[in-house]
Structures are given as C-alpha cells and as structure tokens.
mmCIF file of the N, C-alpha and C atoms, coordinates in Angstrom:
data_MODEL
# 
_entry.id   MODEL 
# 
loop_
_atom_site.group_PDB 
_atom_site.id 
_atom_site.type_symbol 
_atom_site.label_atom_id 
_atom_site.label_alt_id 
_atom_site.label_comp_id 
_atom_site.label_asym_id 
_atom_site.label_entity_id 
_atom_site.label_seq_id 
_atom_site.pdbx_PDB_ins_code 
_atom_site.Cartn_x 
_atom_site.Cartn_y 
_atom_site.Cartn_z 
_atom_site.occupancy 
_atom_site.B_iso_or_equiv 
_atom_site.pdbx_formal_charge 
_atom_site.auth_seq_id 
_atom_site.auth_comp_id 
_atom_site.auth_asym_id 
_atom_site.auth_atom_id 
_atom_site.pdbx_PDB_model_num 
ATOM 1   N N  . UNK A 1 1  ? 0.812  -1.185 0.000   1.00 0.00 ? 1  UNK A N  1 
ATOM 2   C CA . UNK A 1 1  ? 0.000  0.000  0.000   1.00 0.00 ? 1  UNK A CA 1 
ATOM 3   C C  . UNK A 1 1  ? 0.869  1.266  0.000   1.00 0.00 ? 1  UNK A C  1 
ATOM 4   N N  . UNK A 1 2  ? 2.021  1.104  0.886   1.00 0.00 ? 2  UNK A N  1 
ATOM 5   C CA . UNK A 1 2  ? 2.936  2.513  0.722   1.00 0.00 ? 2  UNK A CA 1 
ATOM 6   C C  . UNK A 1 2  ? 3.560  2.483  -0.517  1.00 0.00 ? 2  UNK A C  1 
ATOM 7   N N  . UNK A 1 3  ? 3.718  1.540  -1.387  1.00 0.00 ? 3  UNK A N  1 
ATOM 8   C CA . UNK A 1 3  ? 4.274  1.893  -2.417  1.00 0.00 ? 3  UNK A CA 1 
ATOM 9   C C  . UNK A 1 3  ? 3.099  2.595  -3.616  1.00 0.00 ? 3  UNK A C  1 
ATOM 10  N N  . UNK A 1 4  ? 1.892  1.835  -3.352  1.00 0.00 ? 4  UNK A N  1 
ATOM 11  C CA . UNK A 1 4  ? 0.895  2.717  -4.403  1.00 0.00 ? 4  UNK A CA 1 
ATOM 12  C C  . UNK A 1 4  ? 0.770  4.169  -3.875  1.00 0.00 ? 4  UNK A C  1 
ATOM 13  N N  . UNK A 1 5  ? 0.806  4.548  -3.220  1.00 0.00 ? 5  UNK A N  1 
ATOM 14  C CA . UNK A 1 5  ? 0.993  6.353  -1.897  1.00 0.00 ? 5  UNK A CA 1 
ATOM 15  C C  . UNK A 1 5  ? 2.557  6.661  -2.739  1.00 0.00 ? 5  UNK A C  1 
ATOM 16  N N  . UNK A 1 6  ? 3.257  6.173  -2.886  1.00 0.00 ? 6  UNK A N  1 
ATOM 17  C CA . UNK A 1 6  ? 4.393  6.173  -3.816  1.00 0.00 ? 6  UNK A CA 1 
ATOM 18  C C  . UNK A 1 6  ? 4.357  6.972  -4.994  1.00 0.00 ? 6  UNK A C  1 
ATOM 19  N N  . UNK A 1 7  ? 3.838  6.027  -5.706  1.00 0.00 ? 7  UNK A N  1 
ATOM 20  C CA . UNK A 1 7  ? 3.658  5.829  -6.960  1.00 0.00 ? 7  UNK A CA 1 
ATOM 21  C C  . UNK A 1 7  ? 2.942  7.018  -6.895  1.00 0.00 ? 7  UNK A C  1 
ATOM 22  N N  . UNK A 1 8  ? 1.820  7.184  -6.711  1.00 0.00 ? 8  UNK A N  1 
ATOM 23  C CA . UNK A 1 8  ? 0.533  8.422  -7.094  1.00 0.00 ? 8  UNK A CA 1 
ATOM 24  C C  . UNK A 1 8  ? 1.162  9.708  -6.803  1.00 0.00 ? 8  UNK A C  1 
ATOM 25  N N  . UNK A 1 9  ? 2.318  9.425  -5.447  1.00 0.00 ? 9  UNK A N  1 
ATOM 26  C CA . UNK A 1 9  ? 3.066  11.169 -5.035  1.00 0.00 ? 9  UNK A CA 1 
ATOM 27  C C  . UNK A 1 9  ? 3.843  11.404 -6.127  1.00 0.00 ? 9  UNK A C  1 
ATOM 28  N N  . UNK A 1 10 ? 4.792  10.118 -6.838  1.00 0.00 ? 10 UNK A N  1 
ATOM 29  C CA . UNK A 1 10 ? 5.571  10.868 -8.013  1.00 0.00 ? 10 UNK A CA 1 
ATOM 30  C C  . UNK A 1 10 ? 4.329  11.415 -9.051  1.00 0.00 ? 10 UNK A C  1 
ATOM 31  N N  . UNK A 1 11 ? 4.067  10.474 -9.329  1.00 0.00 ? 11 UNK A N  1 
ATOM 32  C CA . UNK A 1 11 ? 2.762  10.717 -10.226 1.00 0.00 ? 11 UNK A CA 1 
ATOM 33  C C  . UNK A 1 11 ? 2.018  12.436 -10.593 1.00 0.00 ? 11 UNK A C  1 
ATOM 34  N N  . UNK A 1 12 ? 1.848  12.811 -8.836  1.00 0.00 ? 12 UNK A N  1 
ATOM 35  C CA . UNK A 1 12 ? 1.463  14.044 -9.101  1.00 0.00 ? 12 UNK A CA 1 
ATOM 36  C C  . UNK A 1 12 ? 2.484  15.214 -9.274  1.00 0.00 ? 12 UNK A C  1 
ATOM 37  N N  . UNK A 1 13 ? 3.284  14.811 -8.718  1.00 0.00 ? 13 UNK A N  1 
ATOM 38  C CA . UNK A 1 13 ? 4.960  15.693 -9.018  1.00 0.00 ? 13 UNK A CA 1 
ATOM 39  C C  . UNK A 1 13 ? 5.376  15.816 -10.665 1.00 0.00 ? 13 UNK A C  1 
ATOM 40  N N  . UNK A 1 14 ? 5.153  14.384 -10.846 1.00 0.00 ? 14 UNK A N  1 
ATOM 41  C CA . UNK A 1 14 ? 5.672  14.869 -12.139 1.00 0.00 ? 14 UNK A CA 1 
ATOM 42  C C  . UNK A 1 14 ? 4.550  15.338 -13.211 1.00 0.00 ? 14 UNK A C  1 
ATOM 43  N N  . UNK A 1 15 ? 2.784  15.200 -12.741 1.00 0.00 ? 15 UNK A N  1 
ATOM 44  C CA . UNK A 1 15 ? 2.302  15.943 -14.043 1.00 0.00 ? 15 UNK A CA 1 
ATOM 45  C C  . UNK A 1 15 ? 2.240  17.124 -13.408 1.00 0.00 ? 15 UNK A C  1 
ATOM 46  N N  . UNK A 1 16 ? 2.307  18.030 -12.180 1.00 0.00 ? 16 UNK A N  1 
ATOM 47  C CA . UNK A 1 16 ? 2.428  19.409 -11.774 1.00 0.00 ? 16 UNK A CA 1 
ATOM 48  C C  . UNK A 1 16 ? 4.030  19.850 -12.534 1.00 0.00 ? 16 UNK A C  1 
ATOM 49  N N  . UNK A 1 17 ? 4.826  19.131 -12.269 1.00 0.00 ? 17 UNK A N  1 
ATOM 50  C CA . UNK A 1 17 ? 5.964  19.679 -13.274 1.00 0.00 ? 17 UNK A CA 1 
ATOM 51  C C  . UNK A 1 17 ? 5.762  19.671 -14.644 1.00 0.00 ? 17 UNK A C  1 
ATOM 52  N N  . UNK A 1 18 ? 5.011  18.538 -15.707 1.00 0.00 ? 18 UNK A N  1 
ATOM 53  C CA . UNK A 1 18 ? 5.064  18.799 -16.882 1.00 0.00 ? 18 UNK A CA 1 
ATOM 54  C C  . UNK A 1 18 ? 3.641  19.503 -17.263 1.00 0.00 ? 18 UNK A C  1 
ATOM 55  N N  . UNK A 1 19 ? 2.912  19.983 -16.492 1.00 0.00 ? 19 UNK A N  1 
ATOM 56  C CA . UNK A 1 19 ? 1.578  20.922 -16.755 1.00 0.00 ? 19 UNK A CA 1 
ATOM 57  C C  . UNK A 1 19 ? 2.348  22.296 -17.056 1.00 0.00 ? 19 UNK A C  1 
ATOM 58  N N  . UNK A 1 20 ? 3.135  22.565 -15.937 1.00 0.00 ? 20 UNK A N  1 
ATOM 59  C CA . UNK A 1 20 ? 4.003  23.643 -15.643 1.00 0.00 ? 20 UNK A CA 1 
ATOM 60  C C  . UNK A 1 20 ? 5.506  23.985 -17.241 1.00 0.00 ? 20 UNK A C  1 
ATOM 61  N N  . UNK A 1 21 ? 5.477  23.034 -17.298 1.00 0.00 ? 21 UNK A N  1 
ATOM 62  C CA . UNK A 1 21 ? 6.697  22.961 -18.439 1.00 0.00 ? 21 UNK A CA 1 
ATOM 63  C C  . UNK A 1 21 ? 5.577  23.447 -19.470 1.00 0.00 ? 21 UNK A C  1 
ATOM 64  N N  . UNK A 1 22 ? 4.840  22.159 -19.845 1.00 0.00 ? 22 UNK A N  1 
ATOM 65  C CA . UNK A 1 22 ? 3.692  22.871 -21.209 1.00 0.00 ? 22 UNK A CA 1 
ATOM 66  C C  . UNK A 1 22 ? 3.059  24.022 -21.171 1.00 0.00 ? 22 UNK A C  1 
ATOM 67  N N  . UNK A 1 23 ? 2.759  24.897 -20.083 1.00 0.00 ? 23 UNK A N  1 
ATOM 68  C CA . UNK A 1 23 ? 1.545  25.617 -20.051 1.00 0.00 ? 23 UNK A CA 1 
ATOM 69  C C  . UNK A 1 23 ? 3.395  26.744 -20.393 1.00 0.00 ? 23 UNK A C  1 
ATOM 70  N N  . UNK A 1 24 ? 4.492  27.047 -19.796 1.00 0.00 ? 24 UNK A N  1 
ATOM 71  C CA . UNK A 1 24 ? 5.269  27.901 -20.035 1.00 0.00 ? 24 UNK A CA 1 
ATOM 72  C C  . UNK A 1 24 ? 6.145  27.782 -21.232 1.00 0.00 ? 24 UNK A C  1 
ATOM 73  N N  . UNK A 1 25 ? 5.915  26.760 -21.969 1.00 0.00 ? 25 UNK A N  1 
ATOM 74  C CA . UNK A 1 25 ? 6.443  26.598 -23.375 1.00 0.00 ? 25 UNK A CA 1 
ATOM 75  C C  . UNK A 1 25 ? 5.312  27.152 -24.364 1.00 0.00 ? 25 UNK A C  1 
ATOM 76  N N  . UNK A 1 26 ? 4.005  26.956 -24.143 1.00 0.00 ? 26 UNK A N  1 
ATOM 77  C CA . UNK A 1 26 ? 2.565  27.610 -24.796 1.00 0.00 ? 26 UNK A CA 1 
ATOM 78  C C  . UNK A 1 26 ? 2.256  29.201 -24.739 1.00 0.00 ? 26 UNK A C  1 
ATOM 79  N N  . UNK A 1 27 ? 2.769  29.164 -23.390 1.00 0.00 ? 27 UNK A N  1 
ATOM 80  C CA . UNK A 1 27 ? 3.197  30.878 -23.162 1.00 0.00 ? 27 UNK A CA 1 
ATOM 81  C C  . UNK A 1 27 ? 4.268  31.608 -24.050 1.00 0.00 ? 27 UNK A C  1 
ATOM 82  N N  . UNK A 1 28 ? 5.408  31.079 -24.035 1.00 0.00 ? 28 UNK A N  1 
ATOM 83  C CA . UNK A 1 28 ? 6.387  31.741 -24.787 1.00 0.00 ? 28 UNK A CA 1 
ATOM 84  C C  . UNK A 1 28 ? 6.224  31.621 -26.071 1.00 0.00 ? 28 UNK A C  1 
ATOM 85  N N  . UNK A 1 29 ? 5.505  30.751 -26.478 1.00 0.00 ? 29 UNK A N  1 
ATOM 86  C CA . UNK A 1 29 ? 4.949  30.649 -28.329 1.00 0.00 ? 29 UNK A CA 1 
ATOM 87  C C  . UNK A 1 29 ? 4.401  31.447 -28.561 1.00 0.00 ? 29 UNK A C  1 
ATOM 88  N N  . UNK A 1 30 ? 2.968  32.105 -27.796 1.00 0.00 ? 30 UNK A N  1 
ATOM 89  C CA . UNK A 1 30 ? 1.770  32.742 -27.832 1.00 0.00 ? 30 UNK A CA 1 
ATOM 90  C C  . UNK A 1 30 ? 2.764  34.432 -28.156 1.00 0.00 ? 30 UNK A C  1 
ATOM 91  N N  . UNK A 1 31 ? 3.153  34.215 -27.020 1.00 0.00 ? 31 UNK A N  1 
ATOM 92  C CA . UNK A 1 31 ? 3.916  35.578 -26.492 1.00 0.00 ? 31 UNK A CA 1 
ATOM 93  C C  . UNK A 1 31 ? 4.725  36.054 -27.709 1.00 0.00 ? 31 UNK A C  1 
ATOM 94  N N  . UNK A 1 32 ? 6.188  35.522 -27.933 1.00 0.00 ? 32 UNK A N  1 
ATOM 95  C CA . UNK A 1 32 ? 7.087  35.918 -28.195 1.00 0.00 ? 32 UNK A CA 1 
ATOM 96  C C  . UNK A 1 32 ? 7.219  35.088 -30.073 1.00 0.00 ? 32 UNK A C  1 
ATOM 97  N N  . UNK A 1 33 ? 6.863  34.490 -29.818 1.00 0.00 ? 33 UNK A N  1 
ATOM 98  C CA . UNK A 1 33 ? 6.533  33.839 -31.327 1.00 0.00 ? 33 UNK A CA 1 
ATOM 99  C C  . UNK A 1 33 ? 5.516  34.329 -32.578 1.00 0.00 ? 33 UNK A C  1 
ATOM 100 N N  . UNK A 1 34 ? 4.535  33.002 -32.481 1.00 0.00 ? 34 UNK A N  1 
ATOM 101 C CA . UNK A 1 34 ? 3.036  33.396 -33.235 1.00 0.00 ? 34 UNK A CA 1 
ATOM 102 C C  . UNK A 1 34 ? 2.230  32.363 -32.458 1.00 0.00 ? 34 UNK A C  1 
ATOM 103 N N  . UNK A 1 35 ? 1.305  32.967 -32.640 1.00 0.00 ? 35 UNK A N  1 
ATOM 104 C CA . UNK A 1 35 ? -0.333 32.683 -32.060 1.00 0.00 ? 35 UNK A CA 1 
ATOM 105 C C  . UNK A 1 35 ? -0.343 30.841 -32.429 1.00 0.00 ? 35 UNK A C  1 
ATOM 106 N N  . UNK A 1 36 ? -0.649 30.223 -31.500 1.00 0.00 ? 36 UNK A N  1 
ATOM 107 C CA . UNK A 1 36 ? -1.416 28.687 -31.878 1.00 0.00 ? 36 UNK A CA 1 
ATOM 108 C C  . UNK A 1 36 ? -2.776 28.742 -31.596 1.00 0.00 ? 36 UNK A C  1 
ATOM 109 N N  . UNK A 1 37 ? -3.191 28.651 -32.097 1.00 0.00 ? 37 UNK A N  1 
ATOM 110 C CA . UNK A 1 37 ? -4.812 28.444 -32.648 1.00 0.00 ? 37 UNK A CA 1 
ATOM 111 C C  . UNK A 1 37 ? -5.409 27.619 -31.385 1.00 0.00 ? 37 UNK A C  1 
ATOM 112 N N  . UNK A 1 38 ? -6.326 27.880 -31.002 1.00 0.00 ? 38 UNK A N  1 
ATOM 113 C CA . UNK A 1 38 ? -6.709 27.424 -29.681 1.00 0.00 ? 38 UNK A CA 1 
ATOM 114 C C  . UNK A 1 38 ? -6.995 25.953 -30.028 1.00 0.00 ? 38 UNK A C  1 
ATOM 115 N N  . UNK A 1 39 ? -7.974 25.471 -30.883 1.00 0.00 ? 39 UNK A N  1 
ATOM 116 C CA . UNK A 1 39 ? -7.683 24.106 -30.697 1.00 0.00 ? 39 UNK A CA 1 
ATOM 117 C C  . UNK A 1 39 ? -6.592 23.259 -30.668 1.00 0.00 ? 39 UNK A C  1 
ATOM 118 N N  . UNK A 1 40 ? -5.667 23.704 -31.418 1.00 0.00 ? 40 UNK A N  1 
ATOM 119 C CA . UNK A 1 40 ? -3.909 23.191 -31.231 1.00 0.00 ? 40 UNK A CA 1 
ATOM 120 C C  . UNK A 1 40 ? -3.743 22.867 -30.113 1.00 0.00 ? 40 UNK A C  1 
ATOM 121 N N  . UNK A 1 41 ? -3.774 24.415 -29.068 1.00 0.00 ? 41 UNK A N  1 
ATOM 122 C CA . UNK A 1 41 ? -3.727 23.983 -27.530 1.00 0.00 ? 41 UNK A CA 1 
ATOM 123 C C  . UNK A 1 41 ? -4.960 23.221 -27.030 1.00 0.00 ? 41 UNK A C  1 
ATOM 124 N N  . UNK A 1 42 ? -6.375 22.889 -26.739 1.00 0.00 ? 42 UNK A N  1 
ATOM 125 C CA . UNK A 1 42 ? -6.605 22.045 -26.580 1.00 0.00 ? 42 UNK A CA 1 
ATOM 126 C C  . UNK A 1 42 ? -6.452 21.046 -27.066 1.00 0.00 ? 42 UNK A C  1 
ATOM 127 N N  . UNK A 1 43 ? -5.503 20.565 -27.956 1.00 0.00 ? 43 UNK A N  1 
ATOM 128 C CA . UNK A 1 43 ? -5.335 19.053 -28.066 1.00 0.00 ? 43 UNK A CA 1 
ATOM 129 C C  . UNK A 1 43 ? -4.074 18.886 -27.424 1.00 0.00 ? 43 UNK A C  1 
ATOM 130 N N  . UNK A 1 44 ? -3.039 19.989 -27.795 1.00 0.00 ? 44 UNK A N  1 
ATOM 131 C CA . UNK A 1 44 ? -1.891 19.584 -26.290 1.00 0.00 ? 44 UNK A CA 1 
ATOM 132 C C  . UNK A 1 44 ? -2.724 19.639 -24.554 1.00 0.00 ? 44 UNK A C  1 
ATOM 133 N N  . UNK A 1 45 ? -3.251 19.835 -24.844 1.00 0.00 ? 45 UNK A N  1 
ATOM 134 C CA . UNK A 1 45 ? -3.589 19.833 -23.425 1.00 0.00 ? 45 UNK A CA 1 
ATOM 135 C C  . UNK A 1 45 ? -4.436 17.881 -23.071 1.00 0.00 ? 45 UNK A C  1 
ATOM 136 N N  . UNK A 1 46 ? -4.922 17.994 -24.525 1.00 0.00 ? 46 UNK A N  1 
ATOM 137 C CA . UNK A 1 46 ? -6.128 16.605 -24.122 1.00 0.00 ? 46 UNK A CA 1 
ATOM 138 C C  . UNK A 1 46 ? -4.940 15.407 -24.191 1.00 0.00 ? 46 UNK A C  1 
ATOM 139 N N  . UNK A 1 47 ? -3.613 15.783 -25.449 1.00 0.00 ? 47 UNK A N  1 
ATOM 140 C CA . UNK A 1 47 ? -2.853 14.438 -25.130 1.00 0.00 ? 47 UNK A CA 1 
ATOM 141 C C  . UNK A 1 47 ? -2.123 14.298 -23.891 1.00 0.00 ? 47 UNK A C  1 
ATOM 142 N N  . UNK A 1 48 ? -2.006 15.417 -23.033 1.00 0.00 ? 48 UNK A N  1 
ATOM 143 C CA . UNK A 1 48 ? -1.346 16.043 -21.672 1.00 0.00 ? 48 UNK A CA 1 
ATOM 144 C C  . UNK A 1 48 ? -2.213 15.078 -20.706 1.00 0.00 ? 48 UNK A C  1 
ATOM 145 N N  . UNK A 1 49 ? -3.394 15.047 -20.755 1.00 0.00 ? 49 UNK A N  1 
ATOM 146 C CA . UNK A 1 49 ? -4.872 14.611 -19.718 1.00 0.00 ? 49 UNK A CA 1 
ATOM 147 C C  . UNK A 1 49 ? -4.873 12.432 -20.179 1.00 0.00 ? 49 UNK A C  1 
ATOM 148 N N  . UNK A 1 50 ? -4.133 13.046 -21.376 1.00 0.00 ? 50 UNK A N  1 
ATOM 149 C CA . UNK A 1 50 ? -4.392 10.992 -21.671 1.00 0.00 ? 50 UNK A CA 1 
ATOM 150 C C  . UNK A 1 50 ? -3.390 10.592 -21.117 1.00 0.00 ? 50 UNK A C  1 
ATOM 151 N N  . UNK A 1 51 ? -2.062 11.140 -21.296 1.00 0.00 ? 51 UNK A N  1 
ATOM 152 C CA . UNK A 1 51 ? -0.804 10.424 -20.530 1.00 0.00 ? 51 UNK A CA 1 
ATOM 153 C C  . UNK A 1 51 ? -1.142 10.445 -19.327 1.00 0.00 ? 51 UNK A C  1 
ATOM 154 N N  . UNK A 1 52 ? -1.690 11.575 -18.311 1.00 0.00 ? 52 UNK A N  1 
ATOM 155 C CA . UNK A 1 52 ? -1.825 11.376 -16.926 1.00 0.00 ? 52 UNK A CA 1 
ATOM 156 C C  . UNK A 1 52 ? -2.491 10.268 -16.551 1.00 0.00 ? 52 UNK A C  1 
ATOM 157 N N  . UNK A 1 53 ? -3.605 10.263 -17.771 1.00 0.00 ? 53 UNK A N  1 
ATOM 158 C CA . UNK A 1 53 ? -4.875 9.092  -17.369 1.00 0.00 ? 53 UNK A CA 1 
ATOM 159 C C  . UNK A 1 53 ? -4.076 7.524  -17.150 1.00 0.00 ? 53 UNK A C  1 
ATOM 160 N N  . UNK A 1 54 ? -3.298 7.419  -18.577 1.00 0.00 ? 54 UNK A N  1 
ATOM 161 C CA . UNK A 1 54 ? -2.394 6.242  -18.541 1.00 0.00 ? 54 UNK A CA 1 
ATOM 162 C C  . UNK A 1 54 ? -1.814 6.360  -17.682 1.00 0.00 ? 54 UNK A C  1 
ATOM 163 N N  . UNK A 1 55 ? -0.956 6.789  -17.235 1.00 0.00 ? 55 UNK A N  1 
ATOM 164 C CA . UNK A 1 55 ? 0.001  6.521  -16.201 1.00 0.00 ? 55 UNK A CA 1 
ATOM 165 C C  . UNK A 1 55 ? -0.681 6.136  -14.352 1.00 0.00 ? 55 UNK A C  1 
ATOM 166 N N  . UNK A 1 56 ? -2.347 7.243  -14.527 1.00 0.00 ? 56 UNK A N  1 
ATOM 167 C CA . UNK A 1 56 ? -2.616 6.827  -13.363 1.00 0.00 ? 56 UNK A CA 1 
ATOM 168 C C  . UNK A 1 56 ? -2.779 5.168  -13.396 1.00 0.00 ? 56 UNK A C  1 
ATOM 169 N N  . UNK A 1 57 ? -3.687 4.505  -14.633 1.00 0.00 ? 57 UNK A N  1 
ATOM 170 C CA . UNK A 1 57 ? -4.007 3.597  -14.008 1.00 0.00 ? 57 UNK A CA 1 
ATOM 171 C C  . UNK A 1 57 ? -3.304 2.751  -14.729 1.00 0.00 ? 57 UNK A C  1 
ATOM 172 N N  . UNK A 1 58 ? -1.765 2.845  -14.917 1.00 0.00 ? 58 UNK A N  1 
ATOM 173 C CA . UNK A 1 58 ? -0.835 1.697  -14.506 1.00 0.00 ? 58 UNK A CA 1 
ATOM 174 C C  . UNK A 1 58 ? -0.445 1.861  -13.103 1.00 0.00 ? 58 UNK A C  1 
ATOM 175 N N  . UNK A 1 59 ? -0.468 2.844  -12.242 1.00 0.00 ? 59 UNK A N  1 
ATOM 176 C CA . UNK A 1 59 ? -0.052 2.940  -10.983 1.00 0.00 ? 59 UNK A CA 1 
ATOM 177 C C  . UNK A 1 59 ? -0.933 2.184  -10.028 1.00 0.00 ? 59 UNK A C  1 
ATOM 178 N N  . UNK A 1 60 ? -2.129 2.760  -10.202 1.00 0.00 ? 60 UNK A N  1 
ATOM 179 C CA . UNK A 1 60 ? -2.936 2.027  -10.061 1.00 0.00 ? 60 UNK A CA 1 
ATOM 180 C C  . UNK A 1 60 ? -3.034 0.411  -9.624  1.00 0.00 ? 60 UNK A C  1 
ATOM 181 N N  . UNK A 1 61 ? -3.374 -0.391 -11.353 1.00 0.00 ? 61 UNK A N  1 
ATOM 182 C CA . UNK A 1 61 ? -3.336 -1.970 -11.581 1.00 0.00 ? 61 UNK A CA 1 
ATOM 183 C C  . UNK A 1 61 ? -2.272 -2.291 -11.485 1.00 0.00 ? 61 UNK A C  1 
ATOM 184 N N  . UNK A 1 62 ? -0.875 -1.634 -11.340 1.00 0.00 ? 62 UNK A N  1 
ATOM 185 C CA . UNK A 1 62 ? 0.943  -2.290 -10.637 1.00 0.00 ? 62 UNK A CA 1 
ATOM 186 C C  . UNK A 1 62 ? 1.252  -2.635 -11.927 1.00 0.00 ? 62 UNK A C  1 
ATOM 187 N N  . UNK A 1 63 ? 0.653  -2.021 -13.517 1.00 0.00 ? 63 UNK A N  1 
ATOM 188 C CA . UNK A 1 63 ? 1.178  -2.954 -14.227 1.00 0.00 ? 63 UNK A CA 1 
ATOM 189 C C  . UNK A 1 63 ? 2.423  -1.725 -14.823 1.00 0.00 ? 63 UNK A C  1 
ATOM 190 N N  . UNK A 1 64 ? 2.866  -1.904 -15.936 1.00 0.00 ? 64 UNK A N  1 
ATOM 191 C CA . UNK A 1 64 ? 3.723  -0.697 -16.993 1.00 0.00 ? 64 UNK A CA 1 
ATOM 192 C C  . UNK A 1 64 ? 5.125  -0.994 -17.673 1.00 0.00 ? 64 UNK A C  1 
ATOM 193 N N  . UNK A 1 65 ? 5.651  -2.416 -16.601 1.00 0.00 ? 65 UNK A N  1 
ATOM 194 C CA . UNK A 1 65 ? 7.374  -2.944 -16.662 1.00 0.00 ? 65 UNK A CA 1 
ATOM 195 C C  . UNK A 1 65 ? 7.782  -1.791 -16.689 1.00 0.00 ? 65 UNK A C  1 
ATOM 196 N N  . UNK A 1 66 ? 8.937  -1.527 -17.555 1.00 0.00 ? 66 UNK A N  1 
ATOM 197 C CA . UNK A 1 66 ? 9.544  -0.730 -17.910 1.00 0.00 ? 66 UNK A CA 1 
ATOM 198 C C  . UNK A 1 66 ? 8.950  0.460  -17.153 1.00 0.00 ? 66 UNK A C  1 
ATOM 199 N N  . UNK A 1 67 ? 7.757  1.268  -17.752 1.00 0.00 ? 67 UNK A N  1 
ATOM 200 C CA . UNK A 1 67 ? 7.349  2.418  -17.220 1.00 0.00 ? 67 UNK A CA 1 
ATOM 201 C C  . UNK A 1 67 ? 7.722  2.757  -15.917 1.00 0.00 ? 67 UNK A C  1 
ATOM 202 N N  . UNK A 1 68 ? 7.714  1.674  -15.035 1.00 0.00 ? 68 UNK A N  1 
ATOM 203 C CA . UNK A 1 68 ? 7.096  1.877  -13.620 1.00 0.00 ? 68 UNK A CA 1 
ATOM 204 C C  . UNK A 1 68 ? 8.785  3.110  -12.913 1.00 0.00 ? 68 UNK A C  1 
ATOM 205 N N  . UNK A 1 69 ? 9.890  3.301  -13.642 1.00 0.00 ? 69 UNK A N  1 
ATOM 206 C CA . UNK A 1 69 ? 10.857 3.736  -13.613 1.00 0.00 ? 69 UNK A CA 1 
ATOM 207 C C  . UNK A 1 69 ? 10.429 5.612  -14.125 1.00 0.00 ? 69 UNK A C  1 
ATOM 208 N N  . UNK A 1 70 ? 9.620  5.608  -14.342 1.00 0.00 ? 70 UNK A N  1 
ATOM 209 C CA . UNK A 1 70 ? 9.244  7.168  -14.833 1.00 0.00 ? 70 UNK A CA 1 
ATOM 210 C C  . UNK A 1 70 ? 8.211  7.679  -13.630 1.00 0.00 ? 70 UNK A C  1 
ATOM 211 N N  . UNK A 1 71 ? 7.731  6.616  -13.254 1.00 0.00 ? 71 UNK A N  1 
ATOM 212 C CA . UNK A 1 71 ? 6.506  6.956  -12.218 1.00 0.00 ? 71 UNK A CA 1 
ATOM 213 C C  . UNK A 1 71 ? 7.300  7.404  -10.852 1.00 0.00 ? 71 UNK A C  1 
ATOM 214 N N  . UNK A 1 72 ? 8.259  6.620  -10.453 1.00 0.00 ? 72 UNK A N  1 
ATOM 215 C CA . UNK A 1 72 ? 9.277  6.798  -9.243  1.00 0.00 ? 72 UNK A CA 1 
ATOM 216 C C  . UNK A 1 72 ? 10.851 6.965  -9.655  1.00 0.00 ? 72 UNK A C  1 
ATOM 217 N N  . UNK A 1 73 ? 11.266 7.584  -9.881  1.00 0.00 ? 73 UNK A N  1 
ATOM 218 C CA . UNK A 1 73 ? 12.811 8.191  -10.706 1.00 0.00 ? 73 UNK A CA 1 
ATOM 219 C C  . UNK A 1 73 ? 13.680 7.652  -9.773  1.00 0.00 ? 73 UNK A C  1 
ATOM 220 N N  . UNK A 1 74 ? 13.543 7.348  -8.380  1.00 0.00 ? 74 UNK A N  1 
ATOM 221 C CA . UNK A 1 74 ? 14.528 7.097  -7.434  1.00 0.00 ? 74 UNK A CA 1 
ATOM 222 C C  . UNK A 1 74 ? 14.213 6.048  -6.874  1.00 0.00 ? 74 UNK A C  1 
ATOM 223 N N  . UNK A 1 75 ? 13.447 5.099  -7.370  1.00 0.00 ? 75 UNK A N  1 
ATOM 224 C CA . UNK A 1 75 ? 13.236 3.403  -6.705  1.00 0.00 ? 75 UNK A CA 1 
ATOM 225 C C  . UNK A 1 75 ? 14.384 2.910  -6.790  1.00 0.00 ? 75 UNK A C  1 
ATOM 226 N N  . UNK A 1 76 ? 14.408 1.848  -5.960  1.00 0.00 ? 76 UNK A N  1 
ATOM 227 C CA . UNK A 1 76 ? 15.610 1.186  -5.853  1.00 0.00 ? 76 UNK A CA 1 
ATOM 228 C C  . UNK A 1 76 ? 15.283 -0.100 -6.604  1.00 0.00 ? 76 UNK A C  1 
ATOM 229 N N  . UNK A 1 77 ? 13.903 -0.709 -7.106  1.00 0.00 ? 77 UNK A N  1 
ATOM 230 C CA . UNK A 1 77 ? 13.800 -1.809 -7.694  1.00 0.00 ? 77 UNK A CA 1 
ATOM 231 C C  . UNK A 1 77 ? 14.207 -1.379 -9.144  1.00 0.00 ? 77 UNK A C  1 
# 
C-alpha cells in the first residue's frame, strides 16, 4: 500500500511539473513567437490529460514494466 501512496506522489509531481513545463512553453509561443490556434492547444492539453490518465491507471493496476521507472525516478527496484 505505501508503495501505491508512492507511486501516485511521483505521479502528481511529475504531471504538476510537466503541466508547468507545457503551459510555459505555450506561453512563450503565444507571447514571443506566433499565435497557436486554440484548438492546437486544446489538443496539447487533451494528449497532456491521456498520458496522466495512462500513467494513473498503470499505478494504479501495478502494471507498466519498464514504465514503472518514470513513475518513481529514485526506486531502488
């Protein structure tokens, strides 16, 4: 059980960090670039909402192999 409490804390760490990365890479396009067309950004945003979805529920069902190394960066397994 402490390892699924684990899993879900990286989990939210790392999509608050990559919400944070996308939403300030979307900014500096908008800004300092040219305009992306709003649906553009809602679909970065919806493939943003599917990876979280995936990833929750491999954390979740314990499954992912490989993955399970992105979910916790500092496991020792």
């Amino acid at each position: 059980m402490a390892a699924l409490a684990i899993n879900l804390l990286w989990l939210l760490i790392g999509a608050i960090v990559l919400a944070g990365v996308i939403y300030l890479v979307l900014y500096g396009i908008n800004n300092f670039i040219t305009q992306i067309p709003p649906k553009v950004e809602q679909g970065i945003w919806f493939i943003y909402l599917l990876l979280i979805i995936i990833y929750l529920i491999m954390a979740l069902t314990g499954t992912g192999g490989g993955g399970a190394g992105l979910l916790r960066p500092f496991s020792a397994h």
